[in-house]
C-alpha positions in Angstrom: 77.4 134.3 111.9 74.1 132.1 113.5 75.0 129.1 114.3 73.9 126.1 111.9 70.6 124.1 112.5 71.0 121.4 116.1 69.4 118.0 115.2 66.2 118.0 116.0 67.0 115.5 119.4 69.0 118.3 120.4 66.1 120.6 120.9 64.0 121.5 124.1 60.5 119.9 124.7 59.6 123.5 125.0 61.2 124.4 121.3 59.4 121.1 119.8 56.3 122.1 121.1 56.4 125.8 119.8 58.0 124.7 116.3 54.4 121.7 116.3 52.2 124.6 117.2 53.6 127.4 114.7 53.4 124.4 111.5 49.9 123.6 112.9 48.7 127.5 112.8 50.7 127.6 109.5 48.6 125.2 108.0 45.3 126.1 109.2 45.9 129.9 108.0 46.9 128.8 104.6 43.7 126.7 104.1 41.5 129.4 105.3 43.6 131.8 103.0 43.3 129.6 100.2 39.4 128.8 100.1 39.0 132.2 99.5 42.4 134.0 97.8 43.9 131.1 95.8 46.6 133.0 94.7 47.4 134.5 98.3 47.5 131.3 99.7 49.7 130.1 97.4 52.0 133.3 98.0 52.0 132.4 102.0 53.2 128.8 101.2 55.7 129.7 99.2 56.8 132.3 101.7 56.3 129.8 104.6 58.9 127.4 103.1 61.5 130.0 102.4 61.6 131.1 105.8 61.9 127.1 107.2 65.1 127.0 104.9 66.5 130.1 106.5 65.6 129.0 109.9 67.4 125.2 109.1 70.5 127.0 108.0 70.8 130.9 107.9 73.4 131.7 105.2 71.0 130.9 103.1 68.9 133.6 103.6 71.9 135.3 101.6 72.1 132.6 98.8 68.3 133.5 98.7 68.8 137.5 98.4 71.8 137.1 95.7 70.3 134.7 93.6 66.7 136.2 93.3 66.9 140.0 93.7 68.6 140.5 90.3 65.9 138.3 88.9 62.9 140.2 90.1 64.3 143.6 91.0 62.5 144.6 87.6 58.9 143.9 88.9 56.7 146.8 89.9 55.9 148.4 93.1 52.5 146.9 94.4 52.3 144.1 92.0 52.1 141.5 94.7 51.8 142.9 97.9 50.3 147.2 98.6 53.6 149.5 98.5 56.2 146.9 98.2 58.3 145.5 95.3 58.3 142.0 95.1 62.3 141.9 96.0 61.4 143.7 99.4 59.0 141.4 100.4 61.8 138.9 99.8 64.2 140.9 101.8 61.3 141.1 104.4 60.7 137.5 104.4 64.4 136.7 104.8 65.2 138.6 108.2 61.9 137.4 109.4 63.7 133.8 108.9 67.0 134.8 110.8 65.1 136.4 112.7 63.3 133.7 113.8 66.1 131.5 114.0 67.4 133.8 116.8 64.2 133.1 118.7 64.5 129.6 118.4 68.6 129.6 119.7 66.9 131.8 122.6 64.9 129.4 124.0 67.1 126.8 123.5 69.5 128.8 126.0 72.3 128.7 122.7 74.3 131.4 122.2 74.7 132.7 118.6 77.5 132.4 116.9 77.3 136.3 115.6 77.6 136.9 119.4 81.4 135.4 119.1 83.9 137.7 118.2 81.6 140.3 116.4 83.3 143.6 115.8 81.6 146.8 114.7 83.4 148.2 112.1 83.6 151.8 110.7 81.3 150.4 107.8 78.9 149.5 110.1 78.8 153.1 112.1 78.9 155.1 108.8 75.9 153.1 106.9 74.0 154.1 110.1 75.1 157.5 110.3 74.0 157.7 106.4 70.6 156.1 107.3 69.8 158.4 110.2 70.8 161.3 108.3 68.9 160.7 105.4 65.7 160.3 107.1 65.4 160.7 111.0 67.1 164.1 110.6 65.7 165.7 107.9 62.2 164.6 108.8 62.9 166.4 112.3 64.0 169.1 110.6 61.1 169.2 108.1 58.9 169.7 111.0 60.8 172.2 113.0 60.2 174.6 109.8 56.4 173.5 109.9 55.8 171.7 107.3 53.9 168.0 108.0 55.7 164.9 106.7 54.0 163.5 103.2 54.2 159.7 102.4 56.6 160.4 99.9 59.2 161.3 102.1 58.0 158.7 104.4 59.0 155.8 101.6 61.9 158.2 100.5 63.3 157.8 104.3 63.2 154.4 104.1 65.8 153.9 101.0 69.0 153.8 103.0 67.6 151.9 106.2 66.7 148.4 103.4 70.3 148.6 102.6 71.4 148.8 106.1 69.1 145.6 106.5 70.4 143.8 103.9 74.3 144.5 105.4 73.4 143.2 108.6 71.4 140.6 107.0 75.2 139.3 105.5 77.4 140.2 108.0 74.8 138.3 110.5 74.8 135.1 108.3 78.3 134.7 106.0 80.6 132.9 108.4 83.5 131.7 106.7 85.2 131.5 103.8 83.6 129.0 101.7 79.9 130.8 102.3 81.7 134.0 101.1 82.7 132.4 98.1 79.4 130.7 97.7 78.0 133.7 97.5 80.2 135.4 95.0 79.5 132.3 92.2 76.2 133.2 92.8 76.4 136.5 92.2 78.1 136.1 89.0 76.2 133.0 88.1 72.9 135.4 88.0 74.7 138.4 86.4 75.3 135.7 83.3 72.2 135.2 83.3 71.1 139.0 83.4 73.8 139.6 81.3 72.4 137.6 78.5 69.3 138.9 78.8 70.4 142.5 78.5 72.3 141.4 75.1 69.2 140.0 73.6 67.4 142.6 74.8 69.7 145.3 73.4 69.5 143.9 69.7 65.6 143.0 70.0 66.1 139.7 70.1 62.5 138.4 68.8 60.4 137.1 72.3 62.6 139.5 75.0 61.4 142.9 74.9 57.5 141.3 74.9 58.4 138.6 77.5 60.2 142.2 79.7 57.6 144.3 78.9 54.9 141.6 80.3 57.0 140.8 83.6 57.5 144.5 84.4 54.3 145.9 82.8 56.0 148.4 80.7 55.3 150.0 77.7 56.5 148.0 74.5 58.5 150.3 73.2 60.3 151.3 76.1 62.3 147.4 76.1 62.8 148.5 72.6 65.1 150.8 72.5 68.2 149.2 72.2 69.2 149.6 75.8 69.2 146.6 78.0 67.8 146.6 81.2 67.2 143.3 81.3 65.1 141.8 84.5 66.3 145.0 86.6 63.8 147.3 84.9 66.9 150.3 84.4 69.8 150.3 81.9 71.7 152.5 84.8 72.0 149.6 87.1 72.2 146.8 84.3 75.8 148.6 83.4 76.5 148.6 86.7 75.9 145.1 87.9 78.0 144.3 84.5 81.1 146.4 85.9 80.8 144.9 89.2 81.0 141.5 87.8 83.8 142.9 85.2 85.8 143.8 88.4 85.1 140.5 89.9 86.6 138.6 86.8 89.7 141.1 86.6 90.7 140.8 89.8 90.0 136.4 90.0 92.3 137.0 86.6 95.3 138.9 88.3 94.8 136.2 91.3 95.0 133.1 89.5 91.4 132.4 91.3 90.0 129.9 89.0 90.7 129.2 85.6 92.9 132.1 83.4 90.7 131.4 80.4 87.5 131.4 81.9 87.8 134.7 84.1 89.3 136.2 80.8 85.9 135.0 79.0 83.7 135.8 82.1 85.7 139.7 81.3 84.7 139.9 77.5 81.1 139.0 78.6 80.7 141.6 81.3 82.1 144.3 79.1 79.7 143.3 76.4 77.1 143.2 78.6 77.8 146.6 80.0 77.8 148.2 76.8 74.6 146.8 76.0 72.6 148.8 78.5 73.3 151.5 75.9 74.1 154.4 78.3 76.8 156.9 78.0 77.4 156.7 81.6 78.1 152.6 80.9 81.3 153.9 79.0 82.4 155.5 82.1 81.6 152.9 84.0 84.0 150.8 82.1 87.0 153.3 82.1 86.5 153.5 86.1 87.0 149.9 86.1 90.2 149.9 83.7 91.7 152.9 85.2 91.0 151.6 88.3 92.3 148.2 88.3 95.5 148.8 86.2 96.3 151.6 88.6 95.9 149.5 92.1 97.5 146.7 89.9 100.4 149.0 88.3 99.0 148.0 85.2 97.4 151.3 84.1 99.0 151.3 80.4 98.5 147.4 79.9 95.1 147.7 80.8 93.8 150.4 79.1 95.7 148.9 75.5 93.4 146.3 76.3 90.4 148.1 77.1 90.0 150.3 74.1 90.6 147.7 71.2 88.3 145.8 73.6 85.7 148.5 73.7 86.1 149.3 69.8 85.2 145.8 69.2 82.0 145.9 71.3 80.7 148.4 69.4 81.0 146.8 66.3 79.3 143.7 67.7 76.9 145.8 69.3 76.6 148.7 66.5 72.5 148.8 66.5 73.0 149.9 70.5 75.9 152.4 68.9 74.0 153.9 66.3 70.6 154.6 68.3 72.5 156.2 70.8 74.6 158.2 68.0 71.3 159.8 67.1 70.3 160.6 70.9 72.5 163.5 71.4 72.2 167.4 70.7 73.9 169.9 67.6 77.2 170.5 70.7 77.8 166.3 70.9 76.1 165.8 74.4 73.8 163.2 75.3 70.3 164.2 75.3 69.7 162.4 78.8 72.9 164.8 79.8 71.0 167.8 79.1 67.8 166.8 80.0 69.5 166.2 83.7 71.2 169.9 83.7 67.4 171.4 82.5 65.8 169.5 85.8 68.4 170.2 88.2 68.3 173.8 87.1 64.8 174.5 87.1 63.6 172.4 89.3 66.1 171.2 92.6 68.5 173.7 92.9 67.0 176.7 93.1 65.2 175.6 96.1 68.3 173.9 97.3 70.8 177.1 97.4 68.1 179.5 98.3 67.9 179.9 102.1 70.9 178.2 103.8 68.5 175.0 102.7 71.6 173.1 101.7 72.9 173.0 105.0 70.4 170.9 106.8 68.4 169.5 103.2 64.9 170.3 102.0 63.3 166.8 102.2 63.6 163.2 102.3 61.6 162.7 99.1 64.1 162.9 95.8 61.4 163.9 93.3 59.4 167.1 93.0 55.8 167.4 90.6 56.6 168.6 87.2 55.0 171.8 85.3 55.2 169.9 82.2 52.1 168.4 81.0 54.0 165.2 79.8 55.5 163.6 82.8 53.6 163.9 86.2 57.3 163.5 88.2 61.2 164.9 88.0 64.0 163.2 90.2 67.1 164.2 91.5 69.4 162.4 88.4 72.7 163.8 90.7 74.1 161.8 93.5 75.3 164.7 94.9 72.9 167.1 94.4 70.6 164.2 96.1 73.3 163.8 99.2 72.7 167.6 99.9 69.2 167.7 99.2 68.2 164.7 101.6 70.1 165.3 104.6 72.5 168.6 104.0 76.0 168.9 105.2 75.6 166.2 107.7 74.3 163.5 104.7 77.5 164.6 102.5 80.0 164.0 105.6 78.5 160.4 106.5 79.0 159.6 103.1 82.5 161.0 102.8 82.9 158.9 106.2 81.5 156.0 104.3 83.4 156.1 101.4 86.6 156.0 103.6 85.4 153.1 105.1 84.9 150.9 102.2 88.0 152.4 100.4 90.1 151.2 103.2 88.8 148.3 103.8 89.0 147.4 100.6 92.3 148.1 99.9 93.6 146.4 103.4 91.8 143.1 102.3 93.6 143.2 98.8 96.8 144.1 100.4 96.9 140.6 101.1 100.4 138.3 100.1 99.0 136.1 97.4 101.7 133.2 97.8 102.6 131.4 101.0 105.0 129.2 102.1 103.0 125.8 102.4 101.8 126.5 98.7 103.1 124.7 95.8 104.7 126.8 93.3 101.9 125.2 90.2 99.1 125.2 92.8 97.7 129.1 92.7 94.3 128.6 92.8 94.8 126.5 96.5 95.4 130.1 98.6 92.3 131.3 100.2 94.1 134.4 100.4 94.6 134.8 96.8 90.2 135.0 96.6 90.4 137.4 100.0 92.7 140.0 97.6 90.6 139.3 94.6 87.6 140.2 96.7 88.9 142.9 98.2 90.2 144.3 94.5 86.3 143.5 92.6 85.0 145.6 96.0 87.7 148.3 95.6 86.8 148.5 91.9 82.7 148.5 92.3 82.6 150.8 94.8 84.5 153.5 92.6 82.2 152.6 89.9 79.5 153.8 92.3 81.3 156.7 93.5 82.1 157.9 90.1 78.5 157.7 88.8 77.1 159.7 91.7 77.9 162.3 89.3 75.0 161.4 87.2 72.6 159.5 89.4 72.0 158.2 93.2 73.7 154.8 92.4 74.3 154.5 95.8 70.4 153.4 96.1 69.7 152.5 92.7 68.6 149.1 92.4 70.3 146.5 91.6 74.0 148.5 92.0 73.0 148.9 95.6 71.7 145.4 95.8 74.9 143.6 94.8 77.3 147.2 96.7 75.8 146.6 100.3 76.7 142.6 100.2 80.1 143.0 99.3 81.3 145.5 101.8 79.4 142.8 104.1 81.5 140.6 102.7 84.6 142.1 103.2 84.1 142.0 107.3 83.7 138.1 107.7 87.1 137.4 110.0 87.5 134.1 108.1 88.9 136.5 105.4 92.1 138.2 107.5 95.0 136.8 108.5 94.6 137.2 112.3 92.7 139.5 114.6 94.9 142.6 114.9 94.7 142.6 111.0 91.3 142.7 110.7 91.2 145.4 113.7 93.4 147.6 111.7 91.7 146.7 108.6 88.4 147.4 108.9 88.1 149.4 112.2 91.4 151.1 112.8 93.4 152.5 110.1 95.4 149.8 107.4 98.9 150.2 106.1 98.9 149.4 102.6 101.7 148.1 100.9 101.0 148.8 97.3 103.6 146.4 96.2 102.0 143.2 97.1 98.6 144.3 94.6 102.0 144.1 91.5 
């Protein structure tokens, strides 16, 4: 919600000066930089011109984030800069930009646009109240029972505060309409991409595995196991990504948003591409999308008829993924990874969890603990929930309950939407910007039970790349371009919606 870039006669002596002076500091640093550290100075150029295209026009600093984090979420902690991933620094980089921008308004004595109209929503309240009580509290607590606060739980803290950033980041930036659907093209432009990838990947496509395995610095044969992870670096969040964008597609579908036989295409590929991450959890990720699409859609039957030939058939395209996972699972039928889970949990978190009241308050920010096994030197928390009360206690599990409300509602009261006006043409469905506010509002509905479903099994809520794509969509959902009027969006995002569940027929 900044305001775009004034001409540059517009601007204050006082802002021309400044602007001269930072580019003539810029410069200088770089050169120094570069004489000795080629390759850092290199790096601050490249991160000097990224921040000047924010600064000329802010929404980009969300074109930036969508386009690139799926593309180098994958890349290791520390390769570029000490303690960071790569898609950090971007993130960094980027709110230094609007940042920036902000200063820049300020001493031109402009007002922001964000400052217009901006509404704190329930979304907004309850991602705080998750990020406080996943690290403020619990570090607090920590050291109330005497016990001095490592680094680990220092960088554990920090998880649910980035994606806090990175909502602001889009509700501070995505202004109207046609930005919000800007940003959703690119979000399913890059999961084709990604998509692909993960395909290739999955049935060792000669040059993929080597060319991942290089980027990430991994192991050989862990890119050759006939799960895709593609350029996130995890098969869990490469099968969600794919159900995200398999929402997106199903709902653009049921709204006549685009094309009928490219979204139904864009659907086949997502699925396949989900399946080819190769985990058990990717099936139900797939069924939580069918199930819950045809049910908000009163298509439950008619979907799922479709969904199981459809899921049948990826197999069989897919069968080496099938068969390696066929021959990963223990004498009972249950996925080795699924016992492997209930062996850690059990020996490891919740013994300490449910001994001593520690549940109600949480034991520590950090999610991992070191392992008595010679063979791995860490064990995480592989249960969303178990991770909820572990972190922050009681207080963490309510803030997410809170959350989950939020986006559920908000959700649904942006895909209760009547697709069809008046002033439209009876031929013309793909003119009604409502139709793509209930088809966002649908894909959100749909990725956020994808998440919520799969805490079961792992902390997708902070998983990269699911919680990458999750926090910019709920963003999404607040922009007031996408609501009919005011007291709609009041209701629908801050107060309480009535949903008429026969307009989502």
């Amino acid at each position: 919600m900044l305001a775009e870039s004034p001409t540059v006669s517009g601007w204050p002596r006082v802002e021309l000066a400044a602007l001269a002076s930072g580019a003539a500091l810029l410069v200088v640093a770089v050169m120094i930089v570069a004489a000795y550290q080629p390759a850092a100075g290199l790096g601050i150029l490249a991160g000097s011109v990224v921040v000047s295209v924010v600064v000329a026009r802010p929404v980009r600093a969300a074109y930036f984030y969508l386009a690139m984090t799926p593309l180098i979420a994958g890349l290791a902690r520390g390769a570029f800069i000490p303690q960071l991933r790569p898609s950090e620094a971007l993130l960094a980089l980027l709110l230094f930009g609007v940042v920036l921008r902000l200063v820049v308004d300020g001493l031109g004595g402009r007002r922001p646009e964000s400052a217009k109209g901006f509404q704190v929503t329930n979304l907004d309240r309850s991602i705080l109240a998750m990020a406080v009580f996943s690290s403020l509290m619990p570090l607090a607590w920590r050291a109330a029972r005497g016990y001095r606060p490592l680094l680990d739980d220092l960088l554990f803290a920090t998880a649910l505060w980035k994606y806090f950033l990175v909502f602001l980041l889009f509700r501070l930036v995505v202004v109207d309409e046609q930005q919000v659907r800007t940003c959703v093209k690119i979000m399913l432009g890059v999961g084709t991409i990604v998509g692909a990838i993960a395909i290739a990947q999955a049935v060792n496509t000669p040059g993929v595995p080597r060319l991942l395995a290089a980027m990430q610095e991994e192991p050989l044969q862990a890119v050759t196991n006939n799960r895709g992870s593609s350029t996130l670096g995890t098969s869990h969040g490469l099968a969600d990504i794919m159900a995200f964008n398999l929402g997106f597609a199903l709902a653009f579908w049921r709204f006549r948003v685009g094309p009928r036989w490219l979204t139904a295409i864009g659907a086949c590929f997502f699925g396949l591409a989900c399946f080819a991450s190769g985990q058990f959890s990717a099936a139900v990720a797939l069924l939580v999308v069918a199930v819950t699409f045809g049910w908000l859609t009163r298509r439950l039957w008619r979907t799922l008829a479709v969904a199981v030939p459809a899921t049948v058939l990826a197999g069989l395209l897919l069968w080496p993924v099938v068969q390696a996972r066929l021959t990963s699972t223990d004498a009972s039928g249950v996925p080795d990874s699924w016992s492997a889970r209930r062996f850690n949990l059990t020996n490891y978190f919740w013994p300490e969890l449910f001994g001593g009241g520690n549940w109600l308050l949480g034991v520590r920010p950090a999610g991992r603990l070191p392992s008595f096994e010679p063979w791995r030197e860490w064990v995480y928390i592989e249960s969303g929930h178990t991770w909820l009360l572990w972190t922050g206690g009681v207080p963490l599990v309510l803030a997410f309950a809170w959350f989950s409300w939020s986006a559920t509602r908000g959700s649904l009261a942006l895909a209760d939407r009547r697709p069809t006006g008046p002033e439209q043409e009876p031929g013309d469905t793909r003119a009604d910007p409502r139709r793509f506010a209930s088809a966002l509002g649908l894909a959100t509905m749909v990725a956020f039970a994808v998440v919520f479903v799969l805490m079961l099994f792992d902390v997708h809520l902070t998983m990269r790349g699911p919680a990458d794509a999750l926090f910019p969509l709920l963003a999404l959902l607040t922009v007031p371009a996408l609501w009919a009027d005011e007291r709609r969006y009041r209701r629908g995002m801050v107060g309480r919606p009535i949903i008429r569940w026969d307009r989502l027929r």
